[in-house]
MARLOVEX-875629 format. One record per residue (C-alpha): x, y, z; residue in one letter. Coordinates in steps of 0.2 Angstrom, whole numbers, plus 5000, padded with zeros to 4 digits. Example, Ala and Ser with C-alpha at 12.3 -4.5 7.8 and 13.67 -1.06 7.14 Angstrom:
506249785039A
506849955036S
% end
This chain:
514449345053X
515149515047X
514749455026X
512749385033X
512449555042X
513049655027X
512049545014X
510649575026X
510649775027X
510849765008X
509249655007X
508149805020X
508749915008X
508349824994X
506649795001X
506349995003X
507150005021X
508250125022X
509950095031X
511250215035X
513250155036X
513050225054X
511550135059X
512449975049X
513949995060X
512650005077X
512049845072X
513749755069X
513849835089X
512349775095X
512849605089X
514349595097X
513449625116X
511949475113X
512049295112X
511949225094X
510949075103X
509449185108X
508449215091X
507349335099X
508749445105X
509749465089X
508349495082X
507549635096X
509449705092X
509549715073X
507749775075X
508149925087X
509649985076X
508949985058X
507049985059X
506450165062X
504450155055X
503350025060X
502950015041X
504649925039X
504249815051X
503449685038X
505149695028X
505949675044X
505449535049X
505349425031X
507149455028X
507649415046X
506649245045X
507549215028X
509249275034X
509349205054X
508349055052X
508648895058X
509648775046X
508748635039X
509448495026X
508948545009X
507448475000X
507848284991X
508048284973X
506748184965X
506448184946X
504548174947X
503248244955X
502048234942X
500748124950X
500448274964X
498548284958X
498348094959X
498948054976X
498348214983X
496548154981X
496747994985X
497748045001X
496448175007X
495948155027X
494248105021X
494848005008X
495347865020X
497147865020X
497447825039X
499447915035X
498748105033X
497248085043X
498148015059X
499448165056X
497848295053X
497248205072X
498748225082X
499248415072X
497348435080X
497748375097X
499348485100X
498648635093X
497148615105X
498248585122X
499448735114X
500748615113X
501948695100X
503348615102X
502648455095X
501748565084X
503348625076X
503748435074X
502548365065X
502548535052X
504248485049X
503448295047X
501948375036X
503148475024X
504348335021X
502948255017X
501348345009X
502548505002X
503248414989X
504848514988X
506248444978X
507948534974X
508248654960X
506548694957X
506248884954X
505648974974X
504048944977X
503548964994X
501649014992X
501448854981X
501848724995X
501048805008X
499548784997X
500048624993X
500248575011X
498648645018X
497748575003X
498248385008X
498048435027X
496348485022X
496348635033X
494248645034X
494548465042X
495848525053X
494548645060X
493048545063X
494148435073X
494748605082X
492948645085X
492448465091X
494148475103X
493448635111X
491748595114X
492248425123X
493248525135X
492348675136X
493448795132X
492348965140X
491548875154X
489948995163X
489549085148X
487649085147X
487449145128X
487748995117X
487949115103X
489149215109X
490249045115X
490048975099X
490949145091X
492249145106X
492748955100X
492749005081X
493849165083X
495049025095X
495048905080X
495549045068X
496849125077X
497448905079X
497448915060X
498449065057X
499749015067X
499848835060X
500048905043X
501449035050X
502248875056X
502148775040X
502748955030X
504248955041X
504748785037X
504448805019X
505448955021X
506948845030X
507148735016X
507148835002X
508448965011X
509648775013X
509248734994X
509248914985X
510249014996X
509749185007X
509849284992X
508749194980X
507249174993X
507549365001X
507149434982X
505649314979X
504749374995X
505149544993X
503749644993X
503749834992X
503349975007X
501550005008X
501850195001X
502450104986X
501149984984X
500050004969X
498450034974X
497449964961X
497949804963X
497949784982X
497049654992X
495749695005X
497049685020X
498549795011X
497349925009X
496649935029X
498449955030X
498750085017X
497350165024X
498150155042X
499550255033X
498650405027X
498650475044X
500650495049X
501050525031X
499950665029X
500650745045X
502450705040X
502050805024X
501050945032X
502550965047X
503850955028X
502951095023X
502851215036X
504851175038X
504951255023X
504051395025X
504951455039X
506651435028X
505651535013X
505551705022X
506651795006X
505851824989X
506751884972X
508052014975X
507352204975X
508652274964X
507852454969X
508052444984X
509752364985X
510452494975X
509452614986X
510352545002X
512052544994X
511952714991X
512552735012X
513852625008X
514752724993X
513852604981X
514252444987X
512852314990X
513152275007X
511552255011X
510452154998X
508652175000X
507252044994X
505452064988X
504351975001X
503751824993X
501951814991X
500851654993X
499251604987X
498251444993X
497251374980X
495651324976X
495451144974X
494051074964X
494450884965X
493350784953X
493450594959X
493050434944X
492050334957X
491650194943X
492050004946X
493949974950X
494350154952X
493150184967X
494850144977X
496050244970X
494550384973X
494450334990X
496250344991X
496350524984X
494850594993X
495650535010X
497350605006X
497050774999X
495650815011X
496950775026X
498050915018X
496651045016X
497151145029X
498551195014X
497051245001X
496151405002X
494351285000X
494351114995X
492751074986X
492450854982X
491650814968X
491050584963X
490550574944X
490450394934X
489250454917X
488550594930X
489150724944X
488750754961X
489650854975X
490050754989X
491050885000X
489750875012X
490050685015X
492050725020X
491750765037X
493050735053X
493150555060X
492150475044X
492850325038X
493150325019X
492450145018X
490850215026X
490950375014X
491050284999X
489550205004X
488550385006X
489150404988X
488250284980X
486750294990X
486550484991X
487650544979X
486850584961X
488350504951X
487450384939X
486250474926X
486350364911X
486750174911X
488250174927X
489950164914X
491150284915X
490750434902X
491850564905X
491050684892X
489350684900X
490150704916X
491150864912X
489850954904X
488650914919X
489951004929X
490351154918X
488351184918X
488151154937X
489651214943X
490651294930X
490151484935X
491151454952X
492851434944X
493951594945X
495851604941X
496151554958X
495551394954X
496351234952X
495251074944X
496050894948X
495350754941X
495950584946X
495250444934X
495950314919X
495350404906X
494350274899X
492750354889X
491950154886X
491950204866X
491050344868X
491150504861X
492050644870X
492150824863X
493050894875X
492151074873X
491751064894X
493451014899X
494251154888X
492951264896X
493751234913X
495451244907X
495151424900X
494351494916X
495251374930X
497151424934X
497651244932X
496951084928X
498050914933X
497350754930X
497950594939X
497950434933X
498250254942X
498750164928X
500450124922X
500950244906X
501250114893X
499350084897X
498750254891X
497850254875X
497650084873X
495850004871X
494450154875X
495850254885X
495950434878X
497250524889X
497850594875X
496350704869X
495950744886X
497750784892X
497850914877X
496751014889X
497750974903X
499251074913X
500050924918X
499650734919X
500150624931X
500550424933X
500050404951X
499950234956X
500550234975X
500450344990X
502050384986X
501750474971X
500150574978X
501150614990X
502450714981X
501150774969X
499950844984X
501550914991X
501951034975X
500151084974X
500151154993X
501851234990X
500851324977X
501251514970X
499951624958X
500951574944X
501751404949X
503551354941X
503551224930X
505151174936X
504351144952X
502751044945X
504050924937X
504750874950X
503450764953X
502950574947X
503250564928X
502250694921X
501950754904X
501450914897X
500250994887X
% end
């Protein structure tokens, strides 16, 4: 027990968990004091001694699965499944084959009188089955859950859910069909979703008894949501990523004022050390420290709104805007070949889906044909906007640098270089992506303070955190320490 519980806190922290030795050495306590029997109470403990976000609680609970599950007899090793496509079509519920669809019927039956116990047999009937699993063969657990609702024919399995329910009447004295019919469809889908947790925790079983704890933990892996890349997430990861925004903007804002208080001492006075001394027969007993003087910055944050990167704008709108209470102003600006200023649309309680909408629809963004053109879109700003720069002024510009083969001069963003006391651009795509194709980072980056990889909350995170900790001349020491730059 003591080697499966240490392979598991290695894999929470592999998985971006983090575990102390002390919380490790709580949980081998916790262990002690529950029966080993009851899934749900090892698992309550393990959970109240190592998880301390809810974020982790995804991680959590993959690597438990993998790690406590039940034992099942790894998969038979057969040679050949080649004829898969073959006998899946031919073995189809509507195709006739009276096997698969007497198993679709009664999987049907049971989920519909919530009978899960002889749900969970016939998944381990269906994956034995439908999955084709056969030893050795590389991890795939999304593959034959695929495979296994393909055969099931989960739109079948539905309209017999749907036929189930009407026959008994599943929301008896409701007067509005409509509304009974939408009661009955969520009913089915919820059915649905637990079904194919079911067959993914079986799946998972089998592979865990062929390939071993280890080998599965690392291929469901998946990262924290901070460390999610953005540009690549699917609809549900970003409602969660966006869930996020809110505590880790408070986290960063509660960081920052920590520190402040701790930052009370500037550089040492030397006058007026030596000054002091002079009470003390020239020693420096008491030092004495210029006090430190801070400067919120301006922030003009100019937003690539075009195609893919409308959500990494969305992302970097919603974030730096819940930490403008650290900015002196913070002035929104949406361009894709045109410019428009969207501060107005950033008001308290809006939802940034619902603003990216307003963008589109009230925004002036597009001007020529709708493709990014950076160099229209900067000399748009430096004529509308340009006279309210000051030296106080930081520009932040968060896009791929991708012109469409167009021409780019430069002279506008060079312009706002001169007057601006910094300019930091942001970009969401890996480095080894930069000036390839119609990227020109490099050309717009020689008019740049810094440039930034930023592919993941975690990375504006600590960028936005060295811009509010901000000075009149900022260190470049302290700017570096954020994600990956590269000067100018």
């Amino acid at each position: 027990m003591l080697g499966l519980l240490t392979d598991f806190v290695e894999e929470l922290r592999e998985a971006g968990v983090p575990v102390s030795t002390v919380e490790a050495i709580d949980a081998l306590e916790a262990v002690v004091v529950v029966d080993l029997a009851d899934r749900a109470a090892l698992k309550a403990a393990l959970g109240a001694t190592l998880v301390k976000s809810a974020r982790h609680l995804d991680a959590f609970d993959t690597a438990f699965e993998v790690f406590f599950g039940l034992g099942r007899p790894p998969p038979p090793a057969e040679a050949d499944i080649g004829g898969e496509s073959a006998s899946s079509d031919s073995s189809s519920p509507q195709g006739g084959s009276g096997g698969l669809e007497s198993l679709a019927e009664l999987l049907a039956a049971a989920m519909g009188s919530n009978d899960w116990g002889t749900v969970r047999g016939l998944v381990e009937r269906a994956v034995e089955e439908l999955a084709g699993m056969t030893s050795g063969r590389p991890v795939g657990g999304a593959y034959y859950l695929y495979r296994t609702l393909r055969r099931l024919d989960s739109n079948f399995l539905r309209q017999m859910l749907m036929e189930l329910m009407e026959e008994r009447g599943s929301h008896p004295g409701l007067g509005e069909e409509t509304l009974e019919r939408r009661l009955r469809a969520e009913e089915v889908d919820a059915l649905i979703e637990r079904l194919r947790e079911e067959l993914m925790a079986e799946i998972r079983r089998r592979l865990v008894a062929d390939r071993g704890s280890q080998a599965v933990a690392t291929t469901l892996r998946a990262p924290p949501l901070e460390e999610m890349d953005l540009m690549h997430a699917s609809d549900a990861q970003l409602r969660r990523i966006e869930e996020l925004i809110g505590p880790l903007t408070r986290k960063l804002a509660a960081r920052l004022t920590r520190r402040d208080l701790h930052r009370r001492q500037g550089r040492l006075d030397f006058r007026r050390t030596v000054r002091a001394s002079l009470a003390t027969g020239g020693v420096p007993l008491d030092l004495r420290f210029r006090s430190m003087r801070r400067f919120r910055p301006e922030i003009f944050l100019l937003c690539d709104v075009s195609g893919s990167m409308a959500t990494f704008a969305r992302f970097t709108l919603q974030f730096t805007y819940a930490m403008s209470a650290r900015f002196s102003s913070l002035r929104a600006f949406a361009f894709v070949d045109g410019v428009d200023e969207i501060t107005d649309l950033l008001t308290p309680g809006l939802r940034f889906g619902e603003a990216a909408q307003r963008i589109f629809s009230e925004a002036e963004v597009v001007e020529l044909d709708g493709h990014s053109d950076y160099g229209n879109a900067f000399s748009r700003f430096a004529n509308r906007y340009g006279g309210e720069l000051t030296a106080r002024s930081t520009v932040i510009i968060a896009g791929d640098a991708r012109n469409n083969y167009r021409d780019f001069g430069g002279e506008a963003l060079g312009e706002m270089a001169t007057v601006a006391e910094a300019v930091y651009w942001l970009n969401p795509e890996p480095r080894a992506y930069w000036d390839t194709g119609d990227s020109l980072q490099s050309r717009m980056s020689a008019h740049c303070t810094e440039v930034y990889e930023v592919r993941n909350l975690l990375q504006l995170e600590q960028f936005v955190e060295n811009l509010a900790d901000y000075r009149r001349k900022p260190s470049v020491g302290a700017i570096r320490r954020s994600a990956s730059p590269i000067g100018r």
